[in-house]
C-alpha distance (Angstrom), angle and dihedral (degrees) to the residues before:
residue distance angle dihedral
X1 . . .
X2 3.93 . .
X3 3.47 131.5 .
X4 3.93 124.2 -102.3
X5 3.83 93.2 -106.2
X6 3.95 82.2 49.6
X7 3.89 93.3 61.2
X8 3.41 102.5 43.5
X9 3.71 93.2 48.4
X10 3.63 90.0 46.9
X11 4.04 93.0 50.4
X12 3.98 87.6 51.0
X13 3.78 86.5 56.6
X14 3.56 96.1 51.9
X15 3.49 95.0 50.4
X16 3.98 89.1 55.9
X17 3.77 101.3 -103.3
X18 4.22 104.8 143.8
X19 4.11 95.3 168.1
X20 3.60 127.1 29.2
X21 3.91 114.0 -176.2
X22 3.88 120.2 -129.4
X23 3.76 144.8 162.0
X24 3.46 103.7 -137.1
X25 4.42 132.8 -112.0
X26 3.63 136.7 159.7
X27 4.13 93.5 -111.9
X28 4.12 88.6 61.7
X29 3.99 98.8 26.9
X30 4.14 93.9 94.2
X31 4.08 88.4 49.2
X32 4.05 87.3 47.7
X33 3.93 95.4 53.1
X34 3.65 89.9 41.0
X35 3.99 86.3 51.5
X36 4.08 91.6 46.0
X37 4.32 83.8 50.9
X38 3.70 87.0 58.6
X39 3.63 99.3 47.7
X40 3.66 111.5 -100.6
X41 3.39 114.2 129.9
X42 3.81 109.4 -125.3
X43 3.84 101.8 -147.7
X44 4.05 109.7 -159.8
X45 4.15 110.9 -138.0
X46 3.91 120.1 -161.8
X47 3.96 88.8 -124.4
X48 3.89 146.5 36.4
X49 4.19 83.4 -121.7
X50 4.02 101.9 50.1
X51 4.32 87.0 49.7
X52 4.06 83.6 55.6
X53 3.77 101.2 44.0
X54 3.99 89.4 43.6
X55 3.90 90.2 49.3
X56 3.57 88.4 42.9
X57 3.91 100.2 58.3
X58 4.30 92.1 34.0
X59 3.82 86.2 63.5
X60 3.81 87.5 50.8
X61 3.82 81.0 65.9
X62 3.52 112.8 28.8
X63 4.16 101.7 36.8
X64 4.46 83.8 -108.2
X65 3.24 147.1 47.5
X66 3.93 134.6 -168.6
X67 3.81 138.5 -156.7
X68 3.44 141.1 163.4
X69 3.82 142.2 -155.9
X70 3.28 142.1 173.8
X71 4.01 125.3 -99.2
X72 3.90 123.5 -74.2
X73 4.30 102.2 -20.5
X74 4.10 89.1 40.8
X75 3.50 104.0 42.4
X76 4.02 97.0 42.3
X77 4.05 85.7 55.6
X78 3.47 83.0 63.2
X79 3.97 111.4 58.2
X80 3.49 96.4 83.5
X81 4.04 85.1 59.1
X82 3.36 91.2 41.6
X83 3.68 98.5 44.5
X84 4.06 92.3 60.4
X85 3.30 90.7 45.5
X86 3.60 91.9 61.6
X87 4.29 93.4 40.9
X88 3.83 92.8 50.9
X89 4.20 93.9 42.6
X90 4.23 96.3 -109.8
X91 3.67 103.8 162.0
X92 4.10 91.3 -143.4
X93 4.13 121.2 163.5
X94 3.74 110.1 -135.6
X95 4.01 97.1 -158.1
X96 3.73 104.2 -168.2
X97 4.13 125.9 171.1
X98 3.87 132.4 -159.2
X99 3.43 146.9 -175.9
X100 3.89 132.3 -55.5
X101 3.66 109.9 -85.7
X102 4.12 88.9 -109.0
X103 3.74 91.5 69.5
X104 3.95 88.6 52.2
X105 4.21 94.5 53.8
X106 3.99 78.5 47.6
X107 3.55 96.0 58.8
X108 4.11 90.5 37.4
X109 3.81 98.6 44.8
X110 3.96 107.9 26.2
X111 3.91 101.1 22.1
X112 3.84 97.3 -123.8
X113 3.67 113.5 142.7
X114 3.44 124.7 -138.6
X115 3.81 128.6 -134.6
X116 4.44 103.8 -71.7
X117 4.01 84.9 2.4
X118 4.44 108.8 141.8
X119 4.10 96.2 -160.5
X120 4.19 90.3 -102.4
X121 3.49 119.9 95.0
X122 3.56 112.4 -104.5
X123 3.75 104.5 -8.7
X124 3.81 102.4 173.6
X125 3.63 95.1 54.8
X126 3.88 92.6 55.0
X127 4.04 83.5 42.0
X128 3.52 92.5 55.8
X129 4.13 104.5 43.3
X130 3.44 83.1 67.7
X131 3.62 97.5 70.0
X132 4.37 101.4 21.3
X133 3.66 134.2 78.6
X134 3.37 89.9 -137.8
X135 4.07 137.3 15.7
X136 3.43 136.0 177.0
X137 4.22 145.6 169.1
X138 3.71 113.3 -143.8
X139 3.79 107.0 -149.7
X140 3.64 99.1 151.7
X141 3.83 122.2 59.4
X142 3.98 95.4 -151.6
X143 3.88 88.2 58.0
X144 3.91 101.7 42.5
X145 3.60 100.8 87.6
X146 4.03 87.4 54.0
X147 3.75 95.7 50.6
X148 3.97 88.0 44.0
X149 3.44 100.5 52.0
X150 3.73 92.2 46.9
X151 4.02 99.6 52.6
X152 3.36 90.6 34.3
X153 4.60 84.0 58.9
X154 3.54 89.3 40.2
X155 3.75 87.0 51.4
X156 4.11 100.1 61.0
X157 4.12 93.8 31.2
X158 3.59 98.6 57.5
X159 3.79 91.1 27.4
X160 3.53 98.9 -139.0
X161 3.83 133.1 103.3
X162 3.61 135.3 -65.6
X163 3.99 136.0 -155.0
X164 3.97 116.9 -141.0
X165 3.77 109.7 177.2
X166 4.29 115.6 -179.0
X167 3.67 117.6 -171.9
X168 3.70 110.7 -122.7
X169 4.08 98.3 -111.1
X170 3.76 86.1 57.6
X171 3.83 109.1 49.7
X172 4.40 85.6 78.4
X173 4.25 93.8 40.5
X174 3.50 117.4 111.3
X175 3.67 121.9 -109.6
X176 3.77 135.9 159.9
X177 4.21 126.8 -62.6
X178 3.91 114.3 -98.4
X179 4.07 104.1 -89.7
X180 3.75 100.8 -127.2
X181 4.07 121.7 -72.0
X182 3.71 126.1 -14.1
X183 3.61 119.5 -115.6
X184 3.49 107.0 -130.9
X185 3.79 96.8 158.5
X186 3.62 112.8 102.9
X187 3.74 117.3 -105.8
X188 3.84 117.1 -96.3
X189 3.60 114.9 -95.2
X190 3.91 120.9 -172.1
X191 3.78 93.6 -163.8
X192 4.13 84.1 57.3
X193 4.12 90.3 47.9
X194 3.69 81.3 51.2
X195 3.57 110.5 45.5
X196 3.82 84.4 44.2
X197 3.01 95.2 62.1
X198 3.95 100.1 49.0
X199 3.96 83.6 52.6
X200 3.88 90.1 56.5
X201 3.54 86.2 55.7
X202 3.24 109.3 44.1
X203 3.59 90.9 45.5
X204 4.07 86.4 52.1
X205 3.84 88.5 56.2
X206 3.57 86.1 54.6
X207 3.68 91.2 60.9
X208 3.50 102.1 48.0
X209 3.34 90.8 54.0
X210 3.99 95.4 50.2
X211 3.60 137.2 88.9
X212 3.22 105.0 -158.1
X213 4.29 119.8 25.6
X214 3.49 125.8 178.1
X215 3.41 134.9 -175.9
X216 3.87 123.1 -132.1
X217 4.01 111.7 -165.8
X218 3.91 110.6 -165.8
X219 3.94 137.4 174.6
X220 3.66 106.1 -65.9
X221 3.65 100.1 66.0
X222 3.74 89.1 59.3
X223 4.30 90.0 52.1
X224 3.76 86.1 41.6
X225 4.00 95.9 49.4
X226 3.68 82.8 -120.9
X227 3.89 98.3 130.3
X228 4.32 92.8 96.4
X229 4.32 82.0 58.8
X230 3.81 81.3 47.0
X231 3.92 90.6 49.3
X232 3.47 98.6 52.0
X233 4.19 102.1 44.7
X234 3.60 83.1 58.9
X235 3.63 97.0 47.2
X236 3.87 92.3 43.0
X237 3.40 103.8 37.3
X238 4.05 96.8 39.2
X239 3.68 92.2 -150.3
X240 3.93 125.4 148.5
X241 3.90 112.4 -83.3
X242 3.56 134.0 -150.3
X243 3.73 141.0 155.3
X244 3.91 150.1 -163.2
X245 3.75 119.3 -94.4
X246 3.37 95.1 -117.2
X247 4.53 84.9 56.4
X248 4.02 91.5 39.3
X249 3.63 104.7 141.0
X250 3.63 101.5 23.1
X251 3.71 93.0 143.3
X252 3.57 112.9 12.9
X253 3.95 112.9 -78.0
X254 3.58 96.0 -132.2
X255 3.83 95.9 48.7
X256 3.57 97.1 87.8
X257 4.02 108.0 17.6
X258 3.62 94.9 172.0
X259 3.50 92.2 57.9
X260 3.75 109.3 36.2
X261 4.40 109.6 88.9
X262 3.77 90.1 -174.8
X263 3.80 134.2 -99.9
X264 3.94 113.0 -35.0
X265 3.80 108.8 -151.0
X266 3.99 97.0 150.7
X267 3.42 129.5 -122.6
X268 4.56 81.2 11.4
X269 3.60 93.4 64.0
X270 4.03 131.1 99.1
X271 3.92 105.0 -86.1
X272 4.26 85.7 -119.0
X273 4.39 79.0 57.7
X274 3.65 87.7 58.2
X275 3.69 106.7 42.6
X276 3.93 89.6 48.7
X277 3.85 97.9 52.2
X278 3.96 96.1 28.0
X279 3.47 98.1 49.7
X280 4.17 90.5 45.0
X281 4.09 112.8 117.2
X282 3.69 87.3 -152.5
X283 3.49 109.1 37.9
X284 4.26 106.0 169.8
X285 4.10 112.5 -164.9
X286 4.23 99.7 -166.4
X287 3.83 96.2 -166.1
X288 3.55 108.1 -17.1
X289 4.11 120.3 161.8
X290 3.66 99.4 -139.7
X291 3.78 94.7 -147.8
X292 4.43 110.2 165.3
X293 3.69 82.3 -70.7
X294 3.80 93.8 87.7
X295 3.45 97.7 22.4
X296 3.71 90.8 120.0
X297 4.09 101.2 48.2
X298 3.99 87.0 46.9
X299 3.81 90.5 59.4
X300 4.19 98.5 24.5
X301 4.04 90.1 56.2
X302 3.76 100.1 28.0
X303 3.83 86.8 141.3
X304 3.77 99.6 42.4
X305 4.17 97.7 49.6
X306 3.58 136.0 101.2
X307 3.77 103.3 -160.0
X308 4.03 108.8 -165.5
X309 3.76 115.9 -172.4
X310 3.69 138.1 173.8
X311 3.81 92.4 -94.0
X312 3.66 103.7 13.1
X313 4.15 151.8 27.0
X314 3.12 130.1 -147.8
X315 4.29 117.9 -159.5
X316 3.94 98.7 -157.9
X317 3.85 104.6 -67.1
X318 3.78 96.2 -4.2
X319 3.97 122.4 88.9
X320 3.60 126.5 -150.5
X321 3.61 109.1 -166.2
X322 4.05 112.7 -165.4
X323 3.94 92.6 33.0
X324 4.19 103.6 104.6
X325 3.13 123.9 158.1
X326 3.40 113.4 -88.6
X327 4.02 93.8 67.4
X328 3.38 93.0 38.3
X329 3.82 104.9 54.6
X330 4.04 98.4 62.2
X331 4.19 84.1 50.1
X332 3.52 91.6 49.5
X333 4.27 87.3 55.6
X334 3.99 84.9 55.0
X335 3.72 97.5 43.1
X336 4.48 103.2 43.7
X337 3.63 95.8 69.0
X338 4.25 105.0 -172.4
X339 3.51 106.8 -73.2
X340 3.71 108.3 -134.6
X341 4.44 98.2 -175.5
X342 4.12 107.8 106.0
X343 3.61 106.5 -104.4
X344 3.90 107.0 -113.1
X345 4.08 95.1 -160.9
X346 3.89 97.1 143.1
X347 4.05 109.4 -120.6
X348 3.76 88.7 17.7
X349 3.92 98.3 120.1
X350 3.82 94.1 41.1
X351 3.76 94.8 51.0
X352 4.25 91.5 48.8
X353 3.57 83.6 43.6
X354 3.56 98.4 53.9
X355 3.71 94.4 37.8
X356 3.66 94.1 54.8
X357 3.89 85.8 59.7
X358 3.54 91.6 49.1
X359 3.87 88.4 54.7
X360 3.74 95.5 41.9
X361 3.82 94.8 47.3
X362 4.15 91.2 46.4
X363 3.83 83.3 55.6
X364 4.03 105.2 48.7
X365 3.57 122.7 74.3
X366 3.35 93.7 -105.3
X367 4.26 112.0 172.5
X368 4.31 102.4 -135.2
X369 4.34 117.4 -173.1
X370 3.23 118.2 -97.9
X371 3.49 142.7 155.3
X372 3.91 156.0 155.0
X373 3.23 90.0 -70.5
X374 3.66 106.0 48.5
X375 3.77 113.4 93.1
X376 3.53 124.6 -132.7
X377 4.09 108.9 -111.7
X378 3.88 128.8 173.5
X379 3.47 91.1 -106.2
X380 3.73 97.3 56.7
X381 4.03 98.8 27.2
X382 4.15 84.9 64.3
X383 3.78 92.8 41.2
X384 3.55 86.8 57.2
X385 4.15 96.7 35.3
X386 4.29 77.7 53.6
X387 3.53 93.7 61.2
X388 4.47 101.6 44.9
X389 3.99 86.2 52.5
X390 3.44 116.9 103.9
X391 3.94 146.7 163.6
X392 4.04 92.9 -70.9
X393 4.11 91.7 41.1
X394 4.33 125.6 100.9
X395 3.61 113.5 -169.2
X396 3.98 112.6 -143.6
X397 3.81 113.3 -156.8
X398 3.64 126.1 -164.8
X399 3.76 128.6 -149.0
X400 3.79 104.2 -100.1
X401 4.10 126.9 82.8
X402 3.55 89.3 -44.3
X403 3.72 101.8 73.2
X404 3.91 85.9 74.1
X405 3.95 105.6 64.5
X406 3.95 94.9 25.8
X407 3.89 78.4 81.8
X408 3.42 96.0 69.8
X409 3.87 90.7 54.1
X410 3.54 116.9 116.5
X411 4.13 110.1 -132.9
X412 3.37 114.2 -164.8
X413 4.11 103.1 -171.2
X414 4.00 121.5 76.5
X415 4.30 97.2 -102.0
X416 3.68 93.4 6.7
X417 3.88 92.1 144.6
X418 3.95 127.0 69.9
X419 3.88 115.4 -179.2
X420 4.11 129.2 144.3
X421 3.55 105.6 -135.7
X422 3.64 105.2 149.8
X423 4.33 96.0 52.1
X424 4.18 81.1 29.3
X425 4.22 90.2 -159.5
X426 3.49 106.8 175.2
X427 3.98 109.8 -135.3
X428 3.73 95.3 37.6
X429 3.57 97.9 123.6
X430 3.54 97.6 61.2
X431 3.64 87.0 66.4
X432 3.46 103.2 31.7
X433 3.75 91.9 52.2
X434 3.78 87.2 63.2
X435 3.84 87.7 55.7
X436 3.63 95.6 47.2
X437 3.89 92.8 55.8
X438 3.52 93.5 53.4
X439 3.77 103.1 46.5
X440 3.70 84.0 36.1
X441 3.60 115.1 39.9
X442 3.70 102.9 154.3
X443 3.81 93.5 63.8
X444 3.55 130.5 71.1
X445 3.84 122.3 -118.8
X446 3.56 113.2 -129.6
X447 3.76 110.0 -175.2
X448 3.63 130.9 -167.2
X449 4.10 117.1 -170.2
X450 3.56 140.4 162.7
X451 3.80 119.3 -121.4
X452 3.89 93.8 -116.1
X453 3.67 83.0 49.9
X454 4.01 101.4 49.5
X455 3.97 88.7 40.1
X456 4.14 89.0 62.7
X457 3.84 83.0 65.7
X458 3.72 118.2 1.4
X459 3.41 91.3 145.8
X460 4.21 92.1 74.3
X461 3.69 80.2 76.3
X462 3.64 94.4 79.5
X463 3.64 92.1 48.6
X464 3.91 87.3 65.4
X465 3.89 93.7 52.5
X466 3.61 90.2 48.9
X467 4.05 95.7 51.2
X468 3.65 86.4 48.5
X469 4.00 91.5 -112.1
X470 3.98 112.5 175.0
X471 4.11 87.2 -151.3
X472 3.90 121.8 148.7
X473 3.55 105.9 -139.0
X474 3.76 111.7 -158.9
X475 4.16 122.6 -165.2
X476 3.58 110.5 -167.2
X477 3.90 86.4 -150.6
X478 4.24 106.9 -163.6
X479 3.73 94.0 139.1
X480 3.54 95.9 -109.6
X481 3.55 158.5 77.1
X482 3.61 97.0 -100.9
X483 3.69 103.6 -178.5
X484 3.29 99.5 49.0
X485 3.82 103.1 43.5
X486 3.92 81.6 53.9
X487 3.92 87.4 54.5
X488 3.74 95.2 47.3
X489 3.65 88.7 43.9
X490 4.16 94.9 55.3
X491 3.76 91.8 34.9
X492 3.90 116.2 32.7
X493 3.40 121.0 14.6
X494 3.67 132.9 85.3
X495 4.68 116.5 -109.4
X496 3.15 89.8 -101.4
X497 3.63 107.5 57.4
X498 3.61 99.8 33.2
X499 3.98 100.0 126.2
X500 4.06 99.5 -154.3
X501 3.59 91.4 44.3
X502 4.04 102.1 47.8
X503 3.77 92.4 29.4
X504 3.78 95.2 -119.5
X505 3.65 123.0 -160.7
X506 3.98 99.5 -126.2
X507 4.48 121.8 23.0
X508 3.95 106.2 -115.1
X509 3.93 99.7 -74.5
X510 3.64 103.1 -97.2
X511 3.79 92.7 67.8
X512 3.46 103.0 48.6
X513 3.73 119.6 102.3
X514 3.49 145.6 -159.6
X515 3.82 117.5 -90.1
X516 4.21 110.9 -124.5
X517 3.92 124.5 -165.9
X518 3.76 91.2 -124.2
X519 4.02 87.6 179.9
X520 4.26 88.0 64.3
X521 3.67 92.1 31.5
X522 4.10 92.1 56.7
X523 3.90 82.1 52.4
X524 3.73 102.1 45.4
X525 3.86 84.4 54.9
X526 3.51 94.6 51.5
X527 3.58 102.5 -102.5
X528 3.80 134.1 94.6
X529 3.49 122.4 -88.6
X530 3.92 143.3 -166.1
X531 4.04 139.2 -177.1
X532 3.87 110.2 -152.3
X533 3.94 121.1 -163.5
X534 3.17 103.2 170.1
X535 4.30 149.4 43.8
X536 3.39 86.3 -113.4
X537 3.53 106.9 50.4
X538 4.29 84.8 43.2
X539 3.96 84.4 52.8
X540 4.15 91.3 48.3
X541 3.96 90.5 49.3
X542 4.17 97.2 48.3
X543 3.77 92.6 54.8
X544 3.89 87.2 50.0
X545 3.50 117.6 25.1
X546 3.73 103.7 139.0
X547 3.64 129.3 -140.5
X548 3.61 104.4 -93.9
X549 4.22 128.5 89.3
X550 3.48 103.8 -77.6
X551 4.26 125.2 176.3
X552 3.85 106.8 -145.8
X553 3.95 117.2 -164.3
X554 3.51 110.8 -166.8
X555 3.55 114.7 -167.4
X556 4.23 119.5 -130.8
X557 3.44 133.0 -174.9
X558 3.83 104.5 -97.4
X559 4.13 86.4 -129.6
X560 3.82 99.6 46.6
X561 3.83 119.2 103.7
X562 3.82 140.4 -171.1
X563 3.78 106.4 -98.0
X564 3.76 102.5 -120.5
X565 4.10 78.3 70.9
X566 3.78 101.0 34.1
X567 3.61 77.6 60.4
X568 4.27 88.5 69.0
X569 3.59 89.9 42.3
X570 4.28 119.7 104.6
X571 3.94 95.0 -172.1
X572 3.82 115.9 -172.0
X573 3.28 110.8 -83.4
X574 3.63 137.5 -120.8
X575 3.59 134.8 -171.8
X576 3.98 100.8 -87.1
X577 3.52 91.6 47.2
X578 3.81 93.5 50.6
X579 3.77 88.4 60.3
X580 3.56 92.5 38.7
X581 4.03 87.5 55.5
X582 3.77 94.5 48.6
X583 3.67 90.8 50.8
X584 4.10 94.3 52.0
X585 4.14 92.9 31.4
X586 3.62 85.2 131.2
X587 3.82 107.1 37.6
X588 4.10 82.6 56.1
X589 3.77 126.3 119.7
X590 3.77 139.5 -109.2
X591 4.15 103.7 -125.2
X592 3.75 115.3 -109.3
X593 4.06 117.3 -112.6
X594 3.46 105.4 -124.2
X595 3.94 106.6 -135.8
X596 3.43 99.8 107.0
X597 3.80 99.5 67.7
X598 3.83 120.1 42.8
């Protein structure tokens, strides 16, 4: 016999969890020495937040991720962690503990409120089954290792996160041993072999009959360990590749340059993105979360798209329900022989062409002018980010203004870049960069946030010196909140006051943020830290950038913004730019619609 804390510790094990992330309380302290006993390292966070972002991004690596609170004031920290977890398909366990069952008839028959207690009855369960696959509160020692065992399944095969809750008298009661493995694959299902099947064919028809395939990897084959499926139909087939933002880097981007179009996130990506994949009569998403992103292509090319989902396909207007990914994938490798017809995708040749230089000229040595006096800009901060990344790096990306160029950013390991662009929680990197280190401790965390993003939790910076991380931290520091002043800008307010547009002095006031020293603030957590002003002093810092923790602000100009948005923009004008407009009339962009990003 074990005790309750035992099992559930021992489970985690098994399913290859070695750190779980936690802030700690006295309802969950028995289950986190239990968990320490078995070998998994309990790492302490300094919030709620940072333990859900960090669990977040280790089960992008490792297939689960755990964290742990304590009742009522922990545990409501962490919906916001939990809740993208459970949007973008990260199989996290919330484990969550709460008082002895006498403090609950208390609150029910007498009215006295315990410490963290809201006056319903168990409020963080009903929280939490809003945003789990599966939830449960183990009261009753004989029936824990049942309810354990079947949130912790539900957990991996729907890939999305779970809510165990133990009340504290129960954690050190005895119940039974763990009986051998858990079973987490999903029982076999002839109908699903079948229907799978069908899809594969159909959707080989579909090619034959095309011109011009190409292959769109997404999210879900990374969560499903699907990538290696992914691999090889690009490989065999030698079609054009491309994937969503949130699945950039999937395979390595340089692996197959002759292949790879670039990142396809919509109405975001380079106009020469867009006409390849848009104007594809076979256009084959593997996996893709169709967040308001791709709103457009789903209902634009409603005919011409193969729409593979965890549980489902669809082959243009036709729906195959029962055909998900995971048995379709292997069928799809039998069915796309190598297509040997020249692809006749207009612009196709010149966009791998130029891409290929892109990649070749981020890898060479090459020497680019700079100096005090050059400031740093989006454009030419992720020029120079391209060229310091290398086989061993993963870029981290924020949402703010930076989302937008890290696109163009060659990554040159399999899963080498983490960004939330479906739940789109600004901060999430300073967690999740902490998760990424530990599940991935060979690679080196590059991390690009925005200040308003770092100053949600700057704090998770400390947590990184103290685990002996060898993350860059970068803060693009332009006083602002960036993203959203652009929003408010193309969506609310009035010509005249739109602050990108008319180059105002000051952002309306509600996005304008306090200025940090993040040089002394690096320090005073322990770290190193640097302010950079200028191209040069960015340059000097990539060719030495040491191997400790280091926080990085890097001042930009509070009206400067990433070209794929710049793009959008119709600044007042002045007389250079009038000539400079008449000269490019026809080179000029169509403005982005704005639905995809609120």
């Amino acid at each position: 016999m074990i005790t309750v804390a035992e099992y559930l510790s021992r489970r985690l094990k098994q399913l290859g969890v070695d750190t779980l992330f936690s802030i700690p309380g006295n309802y969950t302290a028995e289950f986190l020495l239990a968990a320490d006993r078995e070998g998994i390292e309990c790492v302490g966070t300094t919030n709620e937040l940072e333990a859900g972002y960090a669990a977040d991004a280790y089960a992008r690596y490792r297939g689960i991720g755990v964290c742990s609170a304590t009742y009522g004031v922990g545990s409501h920290s962490l919906f916001n962690a939990i809740s993208g977890a459970y949007v973008e398909f990260c199989p996290v366990v919330l484990v969550n503990g709460s008082p002895p069952p006498v403090k609950f008839e208390n609150l029910r028959n007498r009215g006295i409120l315990f410490a963290h207690a809201i006056d319903p009855i168990r409020t963080d369960a009903t929280i939490f089954a809003q945003v789990t696959v599966a939830a449960t509160v183990v009261d009753d020692p004989f029936g824990a290792p049942t309810e354990i065992d079947r949130v912790l399944v539900e957990c991996i095969r729907q890939s999305r996160p779970v809510y165990i809750e133990v009340l504290q008298e129960i954690w050190s009661a005895e119940c039974r041993d763990p009986q051998g493995e858990l079973d987490v694959a999903w029982p076999a299902n002839p109908l699903h072999g079948a229907a799978s099947q069908a899809v594969a064919d159909a959707i080989g028809e579909k090619v034959r009959q095309a011109k011009c395939p190409v292959l769109w990897g997404g999210e879900l084959l990374q969560r499903r360990g699907l990538v290696p499926y992914f691999d090889a139909l690009v490989c065999q087939t030698g079609f054009p590749y491309t994937t969503t933002l949130m699945g950039k880097g999937l395979i390595p981007e340089t692996k197959y340059p002759d292949q790879f179009i670039g990142v396809y996130d919509s109405k975001f990506a380079p106009s020469s993105v867009r006409d390849v994949v848009e104007n594809s009569d076979c256009l084959i998403a593997l996996g893709t979360i169709m967040s308001d992103f791709y709103a457009d292509i789903v209902i634009s090319s409603h005919d011409r798209l193969v729409l593979a989902s965890d549980d489902a396909t669809r082959v243009g207007p036709a729906l195959y329900p029962n055909a998900g990914l995971a048995n379709l994938m292997p069928r799809l490798l039998e069915v796309l022989a190598p297509k040997q017809e020249t692809f006749v995708l207009e612009g196709l040749e010149a966009l791998v062409e130029n891409r290929k230089q892109r990649i070749s000229f981020a890898s060479s040595a090459v020497e680019r002018a700079s100096s005090e006096s050059t400031p740093v800009t989006y454009s030419n901060f992720f020029d120079r980010l391209a060229d310091s990344l290398d086989e061993n790096s993963t870029l981290l990306v924020d949402t703010s203004l930076a989302l937008f160029p890290s696109a163009e950013v060659p990554i040159r390991r399999t899963n080498g870049f983490v960004a939330q662009t479906a739940w789109l929680s600004i901060g999430y990197t300073c967690g999740a960069t902490l998760g990424v280190a530990t599940a991935e401790p060979a690679s080196r965390q590059i991390t690009v946030v925005g200040d308003g993003g770092f100053q949600m939790i700057p704090q998770s910076f400390s947590t990184l010196v103290r685990q002996g991380s060898r993350a860059i931290v970068f803060v693009l520091d332009n006083g602002t909140y960036g993203i959203e002043q652009y929003l408010i800008d193309m969506q609310i307010l009035p010509p005249d006051e739109r602050f990108f547009h008319n180059n105002l002095p000051e952002a309306s006031f509600f996005d304008v943020l306090p200025r940090w020293n993040y040089a002394k603030l690096g320090k005073a957590f322990g770290g190193r830290g640097l302010n950079i002003k200028s191209l040069e002093e960015l340059d000097s810092f990539l060719s030495e950038p040491g191997e400790t923790p280091i926080l990085v602000g890097v001042k930009i100009d509070q009206h400067d913004l990433p070209p794929e948005i710049e793009a959008t923009i119709e600044r007042e004008p002045t007389l250079e730019s009038t000539l400079s407009e008449t000269r490019d009339h026809k080179n000029r962009q169509v403005p982005i619609r704005l639905e995809g990003f609120n």
